[in-house]
NUPA-64320 format. One record per atom (N, C-alpha, C): residue number from 1; atom name; z, x, y. Coordinates in steps of 0.05 Angstrom, whole numbers. Example, Ala and Ser with C-alpha at 12.3 -4.5 7.8 and 13.67 -1.06 7.14 Angstrom:
residues 2
@seq 1 | atom N | up 156 | east 264 | north -114
@seq 1 | atom CA | up 156 | east 246 | north -90
@seq 1 | atom C | up 156 | east 264 | north -66
@seq 2 | atom N | up 142 | east 257 | north -45
@seq 2 | atom CA | up 143 | east 273 | north -21
@seq 2 | atom C | up 157 | east 258 | north 1
***
This chain:
residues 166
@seq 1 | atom N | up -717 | east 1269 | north -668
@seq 1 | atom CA | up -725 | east 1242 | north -664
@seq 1 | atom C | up -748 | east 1242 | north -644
@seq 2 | atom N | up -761 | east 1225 | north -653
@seq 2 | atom CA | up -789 | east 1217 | north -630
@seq 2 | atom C | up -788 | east 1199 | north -608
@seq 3 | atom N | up -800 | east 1221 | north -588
@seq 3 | atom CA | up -796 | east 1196 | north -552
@seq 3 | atom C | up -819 | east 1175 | north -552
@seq 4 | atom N | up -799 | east 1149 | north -547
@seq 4 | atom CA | up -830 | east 1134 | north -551
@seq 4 | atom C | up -843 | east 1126 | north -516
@seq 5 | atom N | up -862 | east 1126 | north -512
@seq 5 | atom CA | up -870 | east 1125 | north -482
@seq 5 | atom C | up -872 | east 1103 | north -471
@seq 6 | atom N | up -872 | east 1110 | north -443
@seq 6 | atom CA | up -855 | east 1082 | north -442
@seq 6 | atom C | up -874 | east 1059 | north -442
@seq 7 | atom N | up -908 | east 1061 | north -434
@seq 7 | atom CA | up -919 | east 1042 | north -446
@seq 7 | atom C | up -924 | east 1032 | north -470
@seq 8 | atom N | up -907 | east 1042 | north -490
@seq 8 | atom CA | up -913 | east 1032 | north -522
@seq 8 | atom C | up -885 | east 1010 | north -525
@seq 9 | atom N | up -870 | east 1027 | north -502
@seq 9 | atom CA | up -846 | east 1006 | north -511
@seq 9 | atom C | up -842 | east 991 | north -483
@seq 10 | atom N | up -858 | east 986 | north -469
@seq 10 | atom CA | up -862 | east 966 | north -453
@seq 10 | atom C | up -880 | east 948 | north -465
@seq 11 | atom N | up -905 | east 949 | north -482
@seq 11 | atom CA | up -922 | east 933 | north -494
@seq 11 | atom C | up -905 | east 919 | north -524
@seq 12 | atom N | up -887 | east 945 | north -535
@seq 12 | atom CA | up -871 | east 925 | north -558
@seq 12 | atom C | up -855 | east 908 | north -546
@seq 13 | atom N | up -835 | east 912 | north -517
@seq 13 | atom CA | up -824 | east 891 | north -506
@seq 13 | atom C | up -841 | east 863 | north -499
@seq 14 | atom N | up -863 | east 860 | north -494
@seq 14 | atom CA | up -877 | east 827 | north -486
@seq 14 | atom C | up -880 | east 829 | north -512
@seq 15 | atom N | up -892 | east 845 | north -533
@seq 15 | atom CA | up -902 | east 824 | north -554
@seq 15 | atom C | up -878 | east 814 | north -581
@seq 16 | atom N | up -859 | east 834 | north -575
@seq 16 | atom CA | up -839 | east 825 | north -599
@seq 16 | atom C | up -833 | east 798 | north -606
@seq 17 | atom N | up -832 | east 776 | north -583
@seq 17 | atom CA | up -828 | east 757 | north -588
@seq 17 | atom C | up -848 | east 736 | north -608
@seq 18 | atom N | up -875 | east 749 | north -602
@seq 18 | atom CA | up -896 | east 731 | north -608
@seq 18 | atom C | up -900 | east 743 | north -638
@seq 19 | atom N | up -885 | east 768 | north -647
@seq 19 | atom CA | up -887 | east 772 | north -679
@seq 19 | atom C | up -877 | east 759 | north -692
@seq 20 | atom N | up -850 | east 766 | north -687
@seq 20 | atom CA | up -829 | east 759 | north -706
@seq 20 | atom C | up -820 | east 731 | north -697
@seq 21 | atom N | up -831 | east 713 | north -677
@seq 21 | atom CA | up -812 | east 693 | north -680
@seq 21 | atom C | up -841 | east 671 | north -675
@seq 22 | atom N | up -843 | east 643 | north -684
@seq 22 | atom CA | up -863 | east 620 | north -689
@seq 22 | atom C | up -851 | east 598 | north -668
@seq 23 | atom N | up -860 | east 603 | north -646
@seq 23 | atom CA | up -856 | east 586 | north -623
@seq 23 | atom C | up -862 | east 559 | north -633
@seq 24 | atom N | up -857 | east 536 | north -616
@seq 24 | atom CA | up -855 | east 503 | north -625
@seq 24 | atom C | up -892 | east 501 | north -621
@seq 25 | atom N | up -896 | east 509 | north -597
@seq 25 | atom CA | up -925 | east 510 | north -587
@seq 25 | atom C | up -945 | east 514 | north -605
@seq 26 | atom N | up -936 | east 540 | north -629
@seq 26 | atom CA | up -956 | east 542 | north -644
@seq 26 | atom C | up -968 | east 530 | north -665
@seq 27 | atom N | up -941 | east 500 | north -666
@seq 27 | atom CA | up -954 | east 483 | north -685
@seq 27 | atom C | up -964 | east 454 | north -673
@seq 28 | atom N | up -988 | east 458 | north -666
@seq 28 | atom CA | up -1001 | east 442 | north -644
@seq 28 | atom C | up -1004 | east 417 | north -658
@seq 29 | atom N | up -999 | east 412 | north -682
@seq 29 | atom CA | up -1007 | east 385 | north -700
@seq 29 | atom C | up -987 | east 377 | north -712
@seq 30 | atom N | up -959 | east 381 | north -705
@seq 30 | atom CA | up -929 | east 368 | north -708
@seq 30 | atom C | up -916 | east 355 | north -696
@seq 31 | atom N | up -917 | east 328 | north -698
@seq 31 | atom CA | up -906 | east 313 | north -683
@seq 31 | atom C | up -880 | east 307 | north -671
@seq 32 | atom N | up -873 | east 307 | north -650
@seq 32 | atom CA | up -842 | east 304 | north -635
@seq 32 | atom C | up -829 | east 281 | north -637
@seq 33 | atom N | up -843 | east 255 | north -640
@seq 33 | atom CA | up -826 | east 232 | north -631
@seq 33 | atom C | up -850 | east 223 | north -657
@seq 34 | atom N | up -839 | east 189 | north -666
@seq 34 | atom CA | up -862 | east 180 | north -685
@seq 34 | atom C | up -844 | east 148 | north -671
@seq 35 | atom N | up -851 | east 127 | north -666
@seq 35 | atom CA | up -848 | east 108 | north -653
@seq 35 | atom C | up -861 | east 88 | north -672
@seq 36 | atom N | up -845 | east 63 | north -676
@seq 36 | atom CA | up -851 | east 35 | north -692
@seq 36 | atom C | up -855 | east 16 | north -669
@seq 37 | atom N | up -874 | east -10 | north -673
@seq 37 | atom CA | up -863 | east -28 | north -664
@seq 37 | atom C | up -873 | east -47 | north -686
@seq 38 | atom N | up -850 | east -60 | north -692
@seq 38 | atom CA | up -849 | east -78 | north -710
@seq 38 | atom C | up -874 | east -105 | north -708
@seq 39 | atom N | up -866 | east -109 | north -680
@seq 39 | atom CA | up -895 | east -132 | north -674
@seq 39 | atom C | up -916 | east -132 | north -678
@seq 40 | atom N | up -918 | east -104 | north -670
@seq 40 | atom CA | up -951 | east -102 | north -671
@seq 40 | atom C | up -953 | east -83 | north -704
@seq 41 | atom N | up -939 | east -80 | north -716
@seq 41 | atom CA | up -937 | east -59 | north -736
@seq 41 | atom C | up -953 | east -38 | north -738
@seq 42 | atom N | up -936 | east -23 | north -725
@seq 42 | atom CA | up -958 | east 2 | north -712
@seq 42 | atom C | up -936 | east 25 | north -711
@seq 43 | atom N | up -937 | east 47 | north -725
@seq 43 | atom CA | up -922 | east 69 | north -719
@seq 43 | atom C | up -948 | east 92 | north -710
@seq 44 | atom N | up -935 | east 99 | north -689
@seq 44 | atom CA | up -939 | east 123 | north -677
@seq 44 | atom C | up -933 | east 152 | north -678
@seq 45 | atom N | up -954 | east 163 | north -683
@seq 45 | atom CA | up -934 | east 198 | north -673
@seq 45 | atom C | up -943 | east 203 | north -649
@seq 46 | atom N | up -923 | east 227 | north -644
@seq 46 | atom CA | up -928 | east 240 | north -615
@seq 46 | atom C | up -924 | east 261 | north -611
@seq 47 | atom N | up -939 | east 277 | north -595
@seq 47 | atom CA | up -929 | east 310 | north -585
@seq 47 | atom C | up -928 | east 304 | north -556
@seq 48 | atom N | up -908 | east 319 | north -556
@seq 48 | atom CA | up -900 | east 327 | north -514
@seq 48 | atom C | up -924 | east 303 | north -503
@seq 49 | atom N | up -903 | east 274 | north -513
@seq 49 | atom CA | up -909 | east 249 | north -503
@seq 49 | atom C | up -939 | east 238 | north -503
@seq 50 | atom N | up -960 | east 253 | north -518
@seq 50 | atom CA | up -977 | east 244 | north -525
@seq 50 | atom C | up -983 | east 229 | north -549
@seq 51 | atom N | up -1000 | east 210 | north -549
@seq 51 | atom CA | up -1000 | east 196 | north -573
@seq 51 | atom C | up -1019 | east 217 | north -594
@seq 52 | atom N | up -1009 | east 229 | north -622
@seq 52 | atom CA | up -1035 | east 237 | north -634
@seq 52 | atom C | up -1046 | east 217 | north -653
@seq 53 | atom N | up -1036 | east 202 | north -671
@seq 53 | atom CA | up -1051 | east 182 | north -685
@seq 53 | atom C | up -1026 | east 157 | north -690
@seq 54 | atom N | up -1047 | east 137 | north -698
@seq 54 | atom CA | up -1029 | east 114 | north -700
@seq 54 | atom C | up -1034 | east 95 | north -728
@seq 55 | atom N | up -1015 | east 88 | north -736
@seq 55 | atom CA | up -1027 | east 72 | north -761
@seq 55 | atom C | up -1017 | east 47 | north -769
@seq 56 | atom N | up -1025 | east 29 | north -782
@seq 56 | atom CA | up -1028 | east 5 | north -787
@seq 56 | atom C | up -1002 | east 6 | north -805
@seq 57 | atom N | up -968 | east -14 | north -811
@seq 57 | atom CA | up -952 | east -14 | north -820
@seq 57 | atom C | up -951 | east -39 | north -846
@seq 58 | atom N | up -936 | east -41 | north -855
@seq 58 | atom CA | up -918 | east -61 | north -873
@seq 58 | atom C | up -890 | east -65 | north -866
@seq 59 | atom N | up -871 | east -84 | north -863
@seq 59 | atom CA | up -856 | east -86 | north -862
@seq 59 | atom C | up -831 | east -103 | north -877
@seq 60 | atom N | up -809 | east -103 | north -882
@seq 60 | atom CA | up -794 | east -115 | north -894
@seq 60 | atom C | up -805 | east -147 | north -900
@seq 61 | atom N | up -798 | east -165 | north -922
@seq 61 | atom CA | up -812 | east -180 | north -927
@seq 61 | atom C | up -795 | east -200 | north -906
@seq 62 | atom N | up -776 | east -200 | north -888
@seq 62 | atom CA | up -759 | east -214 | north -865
@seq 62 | atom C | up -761 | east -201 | north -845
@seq 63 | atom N | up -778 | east -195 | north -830
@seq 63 | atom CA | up -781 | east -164 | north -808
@seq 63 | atom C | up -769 | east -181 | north -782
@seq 64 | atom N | up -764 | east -203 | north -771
@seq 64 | atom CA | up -754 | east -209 | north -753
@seq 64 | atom C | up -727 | east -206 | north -744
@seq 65 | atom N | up -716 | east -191 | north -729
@seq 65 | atom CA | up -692 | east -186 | north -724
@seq 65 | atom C | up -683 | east -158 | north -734
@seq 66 | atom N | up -662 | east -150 | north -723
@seq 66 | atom CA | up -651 | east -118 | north -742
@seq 66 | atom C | up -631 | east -117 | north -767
@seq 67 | atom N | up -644 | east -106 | north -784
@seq 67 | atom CA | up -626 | east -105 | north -813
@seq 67 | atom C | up -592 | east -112 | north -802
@seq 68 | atom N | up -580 | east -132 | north -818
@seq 68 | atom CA | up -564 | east -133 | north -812
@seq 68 | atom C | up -535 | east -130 | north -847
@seq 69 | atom N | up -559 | east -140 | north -865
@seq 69 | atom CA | up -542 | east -128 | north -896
@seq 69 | atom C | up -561 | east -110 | north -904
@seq 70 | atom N | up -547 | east -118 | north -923
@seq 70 | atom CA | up -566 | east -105 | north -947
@seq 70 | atom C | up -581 | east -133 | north -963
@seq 71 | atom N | up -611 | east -124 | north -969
@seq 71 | atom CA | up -620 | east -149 | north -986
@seq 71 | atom C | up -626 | east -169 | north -961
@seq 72 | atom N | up -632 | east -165 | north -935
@seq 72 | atom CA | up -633 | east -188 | north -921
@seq 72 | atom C | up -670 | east -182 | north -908
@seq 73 | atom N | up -686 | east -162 | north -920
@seq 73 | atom CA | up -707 | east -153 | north -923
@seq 73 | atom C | up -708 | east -159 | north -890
@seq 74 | atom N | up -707 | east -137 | north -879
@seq 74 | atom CA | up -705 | east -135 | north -849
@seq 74 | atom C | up -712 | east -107 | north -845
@seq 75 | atom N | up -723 | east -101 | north -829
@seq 75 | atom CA | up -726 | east -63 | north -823
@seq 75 | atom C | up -710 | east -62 | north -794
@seq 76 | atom N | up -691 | east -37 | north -803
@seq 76 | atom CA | up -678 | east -41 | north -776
@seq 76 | atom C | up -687 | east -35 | north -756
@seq 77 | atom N | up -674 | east -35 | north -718
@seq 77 | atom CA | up -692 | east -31 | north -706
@seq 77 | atom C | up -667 | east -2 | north -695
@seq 78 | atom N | up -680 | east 17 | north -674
@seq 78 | atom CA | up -659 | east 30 | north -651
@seq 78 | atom C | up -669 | east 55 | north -665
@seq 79 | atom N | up -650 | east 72 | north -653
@seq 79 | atom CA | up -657 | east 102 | north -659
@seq 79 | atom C | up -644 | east 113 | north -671
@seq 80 | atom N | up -664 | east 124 | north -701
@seq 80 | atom CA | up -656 | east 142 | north -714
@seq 80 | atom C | up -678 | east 165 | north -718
@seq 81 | atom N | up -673 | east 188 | north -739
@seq 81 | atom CA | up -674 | east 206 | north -747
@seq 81 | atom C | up -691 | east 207 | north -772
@seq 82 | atom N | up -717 | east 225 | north -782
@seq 82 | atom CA | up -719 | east 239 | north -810
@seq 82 | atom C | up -701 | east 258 | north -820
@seq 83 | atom N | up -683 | east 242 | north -836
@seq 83 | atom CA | up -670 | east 263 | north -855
@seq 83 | atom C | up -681 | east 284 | north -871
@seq 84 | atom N | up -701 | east 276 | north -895
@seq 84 | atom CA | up -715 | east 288 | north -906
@seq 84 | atom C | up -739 | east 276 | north -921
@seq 85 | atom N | up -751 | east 296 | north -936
@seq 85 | atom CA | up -777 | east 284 | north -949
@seq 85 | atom C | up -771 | east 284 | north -977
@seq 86 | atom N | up -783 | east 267 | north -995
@seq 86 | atom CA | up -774 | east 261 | north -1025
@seq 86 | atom C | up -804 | east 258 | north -1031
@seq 87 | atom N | up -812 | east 274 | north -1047
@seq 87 | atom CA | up -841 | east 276 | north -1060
@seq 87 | atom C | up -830 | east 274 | north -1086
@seq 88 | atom N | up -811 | east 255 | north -1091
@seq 88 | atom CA | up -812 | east 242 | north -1125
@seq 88 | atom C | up -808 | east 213 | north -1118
@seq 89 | atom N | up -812 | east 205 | north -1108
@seq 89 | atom CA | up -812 | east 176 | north -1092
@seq 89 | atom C | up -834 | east 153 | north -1110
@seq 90 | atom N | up -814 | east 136 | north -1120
@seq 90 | atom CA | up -830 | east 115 | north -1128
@seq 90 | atom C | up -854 | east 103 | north -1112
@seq 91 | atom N | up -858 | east 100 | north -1087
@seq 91 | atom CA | up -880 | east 92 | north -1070
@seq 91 | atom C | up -893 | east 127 | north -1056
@seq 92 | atom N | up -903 | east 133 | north -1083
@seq 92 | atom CA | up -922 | east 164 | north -1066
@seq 92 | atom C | up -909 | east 184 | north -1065
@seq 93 | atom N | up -905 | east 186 | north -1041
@seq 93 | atom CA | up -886 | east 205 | north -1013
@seq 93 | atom C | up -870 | east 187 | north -999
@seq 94 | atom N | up -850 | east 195 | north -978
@seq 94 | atom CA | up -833 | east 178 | north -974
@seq 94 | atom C | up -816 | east 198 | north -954
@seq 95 | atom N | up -810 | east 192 | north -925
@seq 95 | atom CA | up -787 | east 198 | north -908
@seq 95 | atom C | up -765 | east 193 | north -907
@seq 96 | atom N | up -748 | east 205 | north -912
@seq 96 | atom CA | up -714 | east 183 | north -913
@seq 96 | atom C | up -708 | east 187 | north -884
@seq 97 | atom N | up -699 | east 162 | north -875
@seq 97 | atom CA | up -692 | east 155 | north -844
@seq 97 | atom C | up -655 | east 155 | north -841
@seq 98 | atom N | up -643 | east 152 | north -834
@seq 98 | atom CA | up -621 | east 159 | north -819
@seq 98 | atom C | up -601 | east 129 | north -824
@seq 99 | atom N | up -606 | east 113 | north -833
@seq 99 | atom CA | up -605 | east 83 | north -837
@seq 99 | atom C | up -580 | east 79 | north -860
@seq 100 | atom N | up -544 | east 68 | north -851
@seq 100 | atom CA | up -546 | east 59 | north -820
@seq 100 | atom C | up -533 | east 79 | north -797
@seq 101 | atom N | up -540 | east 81 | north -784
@seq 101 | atom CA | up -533 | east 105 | north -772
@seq 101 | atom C | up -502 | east 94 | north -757
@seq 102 | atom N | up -492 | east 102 | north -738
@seq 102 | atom CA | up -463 | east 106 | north -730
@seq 102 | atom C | up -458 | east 58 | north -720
@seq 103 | atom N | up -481 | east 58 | north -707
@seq 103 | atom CA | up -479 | east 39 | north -689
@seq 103 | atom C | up -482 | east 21 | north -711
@seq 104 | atom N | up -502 | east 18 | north -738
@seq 104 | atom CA | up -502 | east -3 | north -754
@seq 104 | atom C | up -484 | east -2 | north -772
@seq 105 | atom N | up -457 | east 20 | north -775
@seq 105 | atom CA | up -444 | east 20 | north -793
@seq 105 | atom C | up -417 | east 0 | north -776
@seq 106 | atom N | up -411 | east 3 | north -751
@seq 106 | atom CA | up -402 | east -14 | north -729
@seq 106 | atom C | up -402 | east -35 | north -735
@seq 107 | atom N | up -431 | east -52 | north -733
@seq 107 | atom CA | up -430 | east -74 | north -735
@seq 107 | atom C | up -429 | east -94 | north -758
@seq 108 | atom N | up -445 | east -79 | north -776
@seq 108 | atom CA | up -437 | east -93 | north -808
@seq 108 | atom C | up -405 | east -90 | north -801
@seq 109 | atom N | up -384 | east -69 | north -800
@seq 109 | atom CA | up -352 | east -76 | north -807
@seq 109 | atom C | up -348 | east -100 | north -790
@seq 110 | atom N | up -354 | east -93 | north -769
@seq 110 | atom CA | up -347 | east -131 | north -749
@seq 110 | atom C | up -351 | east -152 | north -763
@seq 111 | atom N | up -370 | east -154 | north -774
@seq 111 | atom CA | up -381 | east -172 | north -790
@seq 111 | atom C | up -375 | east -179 | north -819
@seq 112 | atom N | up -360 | east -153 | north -829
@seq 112 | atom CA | up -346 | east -152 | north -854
@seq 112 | atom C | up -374 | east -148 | north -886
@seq 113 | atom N | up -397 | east -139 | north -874
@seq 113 | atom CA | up -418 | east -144 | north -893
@seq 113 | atom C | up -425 | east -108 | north -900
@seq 114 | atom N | up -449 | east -104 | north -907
@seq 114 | atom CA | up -460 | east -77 | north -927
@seq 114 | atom C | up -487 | east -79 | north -907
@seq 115 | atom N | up -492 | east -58 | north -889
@seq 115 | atom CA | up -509 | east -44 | north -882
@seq 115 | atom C | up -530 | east -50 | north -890
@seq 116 | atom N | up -528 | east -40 | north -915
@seq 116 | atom CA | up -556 | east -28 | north -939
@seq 116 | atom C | up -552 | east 4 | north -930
@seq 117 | atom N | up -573 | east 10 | north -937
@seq 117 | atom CA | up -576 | east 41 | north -939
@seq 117 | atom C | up -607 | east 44 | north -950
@seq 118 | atom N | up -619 | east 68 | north -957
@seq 118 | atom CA | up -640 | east 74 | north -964
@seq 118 | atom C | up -664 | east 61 | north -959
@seq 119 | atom N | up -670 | east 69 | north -927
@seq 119 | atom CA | up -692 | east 58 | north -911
@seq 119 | atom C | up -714 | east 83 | north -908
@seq 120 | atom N | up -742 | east 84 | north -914
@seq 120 | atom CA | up -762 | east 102 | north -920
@seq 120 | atom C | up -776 | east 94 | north -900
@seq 121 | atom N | up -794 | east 114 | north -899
@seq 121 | atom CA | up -830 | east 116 | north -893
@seq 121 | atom C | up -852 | east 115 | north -909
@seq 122 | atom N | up -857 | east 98 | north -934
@seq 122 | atom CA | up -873 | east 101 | north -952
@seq 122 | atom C | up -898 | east 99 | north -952
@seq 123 | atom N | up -906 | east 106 | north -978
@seq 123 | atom CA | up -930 | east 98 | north -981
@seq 123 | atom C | up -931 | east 71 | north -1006
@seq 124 | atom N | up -948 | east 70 | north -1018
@seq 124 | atom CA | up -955 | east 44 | north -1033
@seq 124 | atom C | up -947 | east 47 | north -1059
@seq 125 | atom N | up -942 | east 74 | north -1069
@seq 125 | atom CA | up -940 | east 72 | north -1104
@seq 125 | atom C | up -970 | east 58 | north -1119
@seq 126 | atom N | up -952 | east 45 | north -1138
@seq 126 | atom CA | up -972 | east 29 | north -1155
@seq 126 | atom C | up -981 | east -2 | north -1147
@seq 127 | atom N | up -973 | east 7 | north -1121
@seq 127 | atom CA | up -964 | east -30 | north -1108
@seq 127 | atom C | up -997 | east -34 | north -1104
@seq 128 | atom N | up -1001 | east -60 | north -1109
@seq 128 | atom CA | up -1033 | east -64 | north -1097
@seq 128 | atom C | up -1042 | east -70 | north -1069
@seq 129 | atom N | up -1058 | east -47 | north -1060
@seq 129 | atom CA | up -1074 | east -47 | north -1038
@seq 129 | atom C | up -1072 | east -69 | north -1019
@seq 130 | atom N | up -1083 | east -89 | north -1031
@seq 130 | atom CA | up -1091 | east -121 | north -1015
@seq 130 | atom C | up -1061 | east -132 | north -1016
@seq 131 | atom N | up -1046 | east -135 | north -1024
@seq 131 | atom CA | up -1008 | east -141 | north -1025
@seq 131 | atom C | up -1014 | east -126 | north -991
@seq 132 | atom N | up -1011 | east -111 | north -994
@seq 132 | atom CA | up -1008 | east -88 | north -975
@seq 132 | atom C | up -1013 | east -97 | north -945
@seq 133 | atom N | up -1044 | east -96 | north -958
@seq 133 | atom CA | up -1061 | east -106 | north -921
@seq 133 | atom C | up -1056 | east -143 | north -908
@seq 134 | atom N | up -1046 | east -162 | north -931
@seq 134 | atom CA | up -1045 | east -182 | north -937
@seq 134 | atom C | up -1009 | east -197 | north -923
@seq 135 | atom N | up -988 | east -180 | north -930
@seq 135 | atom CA | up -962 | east -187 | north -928
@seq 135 | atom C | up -948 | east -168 | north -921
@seq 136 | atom N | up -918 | east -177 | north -908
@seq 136 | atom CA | up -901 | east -156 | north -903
@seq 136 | atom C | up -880 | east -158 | north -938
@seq 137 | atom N | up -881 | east -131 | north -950
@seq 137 | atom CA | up -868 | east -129 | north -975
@seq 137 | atom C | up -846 | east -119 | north -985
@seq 138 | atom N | up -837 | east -92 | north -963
@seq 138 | atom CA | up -811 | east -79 | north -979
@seq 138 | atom C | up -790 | east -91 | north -973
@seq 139 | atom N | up -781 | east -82 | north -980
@seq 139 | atom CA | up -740 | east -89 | north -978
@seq 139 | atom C | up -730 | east -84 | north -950
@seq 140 | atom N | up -744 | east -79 | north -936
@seq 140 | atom CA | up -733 | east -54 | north -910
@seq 140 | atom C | up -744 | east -37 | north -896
@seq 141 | atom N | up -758 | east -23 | north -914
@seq 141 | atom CA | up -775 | east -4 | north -904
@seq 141 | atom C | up -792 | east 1 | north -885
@seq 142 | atom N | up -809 | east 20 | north -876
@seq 142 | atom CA | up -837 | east 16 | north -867
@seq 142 | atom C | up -866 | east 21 | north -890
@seq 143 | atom N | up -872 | east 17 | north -895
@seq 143 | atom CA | up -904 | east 32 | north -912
@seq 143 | atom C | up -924 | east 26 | north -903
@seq 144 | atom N | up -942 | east 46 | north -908
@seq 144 | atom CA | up -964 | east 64 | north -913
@seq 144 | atom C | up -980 | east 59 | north -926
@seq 145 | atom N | up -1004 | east 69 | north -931
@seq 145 | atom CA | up -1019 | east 70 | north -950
@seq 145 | atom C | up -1012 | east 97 | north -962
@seq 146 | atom N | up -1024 | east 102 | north -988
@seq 146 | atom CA | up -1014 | east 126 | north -1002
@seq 146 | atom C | up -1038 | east 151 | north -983
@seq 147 | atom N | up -1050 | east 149 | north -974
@seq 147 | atom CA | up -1074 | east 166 | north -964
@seq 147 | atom C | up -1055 | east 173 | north -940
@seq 148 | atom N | up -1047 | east 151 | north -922
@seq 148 | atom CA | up -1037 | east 151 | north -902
@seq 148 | atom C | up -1008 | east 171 | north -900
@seq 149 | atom N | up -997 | east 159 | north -927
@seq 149 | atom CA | up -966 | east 182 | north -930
@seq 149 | atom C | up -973 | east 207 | north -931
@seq 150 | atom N | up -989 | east 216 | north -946
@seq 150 | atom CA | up -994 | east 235 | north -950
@seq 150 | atom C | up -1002 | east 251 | north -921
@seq 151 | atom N | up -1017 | east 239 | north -906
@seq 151 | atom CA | up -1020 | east 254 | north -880
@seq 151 | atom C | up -988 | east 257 | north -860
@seq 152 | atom N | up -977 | east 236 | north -860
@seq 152 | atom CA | up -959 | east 238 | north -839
@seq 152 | atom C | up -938 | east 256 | north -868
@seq 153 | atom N | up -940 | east 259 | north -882
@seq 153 | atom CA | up -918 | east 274 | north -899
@seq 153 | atom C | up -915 | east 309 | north -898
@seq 154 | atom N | up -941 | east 309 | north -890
@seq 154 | atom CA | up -953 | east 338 | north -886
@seq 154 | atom C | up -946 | east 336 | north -864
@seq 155 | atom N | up -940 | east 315 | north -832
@seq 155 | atom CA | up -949 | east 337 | north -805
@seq 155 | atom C | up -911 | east 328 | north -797
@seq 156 | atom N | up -907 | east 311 | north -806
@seq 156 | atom CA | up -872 | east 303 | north -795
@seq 156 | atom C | up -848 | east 324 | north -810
@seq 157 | atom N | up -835 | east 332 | north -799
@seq 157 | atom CA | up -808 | east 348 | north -811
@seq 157 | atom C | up -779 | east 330 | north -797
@seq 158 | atom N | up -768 | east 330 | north -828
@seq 158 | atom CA | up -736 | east 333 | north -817
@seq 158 | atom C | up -729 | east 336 | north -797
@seq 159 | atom N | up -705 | east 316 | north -781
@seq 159 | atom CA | up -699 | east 323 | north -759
@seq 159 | atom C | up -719 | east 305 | north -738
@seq 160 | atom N | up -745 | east 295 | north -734
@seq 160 | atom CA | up -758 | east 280 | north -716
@seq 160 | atom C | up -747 | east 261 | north -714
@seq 161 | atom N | up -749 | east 254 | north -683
@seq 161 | atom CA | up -732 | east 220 | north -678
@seq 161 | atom C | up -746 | east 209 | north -683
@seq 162 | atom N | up -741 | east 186 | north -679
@seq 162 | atom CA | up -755 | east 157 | north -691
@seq 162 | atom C | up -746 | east 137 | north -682
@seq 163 | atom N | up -756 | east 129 | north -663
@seq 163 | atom CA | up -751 | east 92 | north -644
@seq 163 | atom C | up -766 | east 71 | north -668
@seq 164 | atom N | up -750 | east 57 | north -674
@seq 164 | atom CA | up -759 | east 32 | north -684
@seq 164 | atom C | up -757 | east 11 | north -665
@seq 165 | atom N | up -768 | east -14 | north -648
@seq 165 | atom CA | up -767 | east -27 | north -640
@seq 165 | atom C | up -781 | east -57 | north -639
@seq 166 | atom N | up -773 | east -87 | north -636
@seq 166 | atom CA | up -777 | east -101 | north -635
@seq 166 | atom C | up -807 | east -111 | north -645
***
């Protein structure tokens, strides 16, 4: 067997890590947090609390207040999660969000009503443009422009939080 010296295996010790393993750091254009605010309809991304871009929203065609059924065209508000990405999505691309998560399943039973469920990050589909820039339209949702999904579809992964708020 071969002696390895000890500067070869003092130099494989610092660098092993930086081979075989893809630190968070090295993906400098992946966002940590992505932030709504309904008012201003503005979602945000973010890295290690920086803002990197921000973009112009759509919102439920009832956006005042937090989803409270289903069908009450409201986008909810509080903190959730990207579940995953669905690139067969009638509007483009599309984020599935976390919706209703522990606290809205709570309060619909108090209430004796239906959640809803299937709350996205879209983009536009075949929907027209000016609809778009003009009115708040989905059921719930947030959207996009289809140009727009497509960018945050590529830099957001599964698993990012997501503050929706007021």
């Amino acid at each position: 067997m071969k002696k390895i010296s000890k500067r070869i295996f003092f130099l494989f010790s610092i660098l092993y890590p930086f081979i075989f393993f893809k630190p968070a750091w090295s993906q400098p254009n992946k966002p940590t947090l992505l932030v709504i605010w309904k008012k201003k309809r503005v979602l945000a991304l973010y890295k290690n609390n920086k803002i990197m871009k921000a973009y112009r929203i759509r919102l439920g065609f009832n956006p005042r207040g937090h989803k409270q059924m289903e069908g009450d065209g409201r986008t909810p508000e509080g903190k959730y999660y990207i579940t995953h990405k669905n690139p067969n999505s009638n509007f483009y691309l599309s984020l599935g969000i976390n919706f209703p998560n522990q606290s809205d399943k709570k309060r619909a039973l108090k209430k004796g009503l239906n959640p809803g469920s299937d709350i996205f990050i879209h983009g536009l589909g075949k929907k027209n443009v000016l609809l778009h820039y003009l009115f708040d339209w989905t059921e719930g949702c947030i959207a996009v422009t289809n140009k727009e999904i497509k960018e945050i579809y590529g830099l957001v992964d599964p698993g990012t939080v997501l503050y929706i708020y007021a």
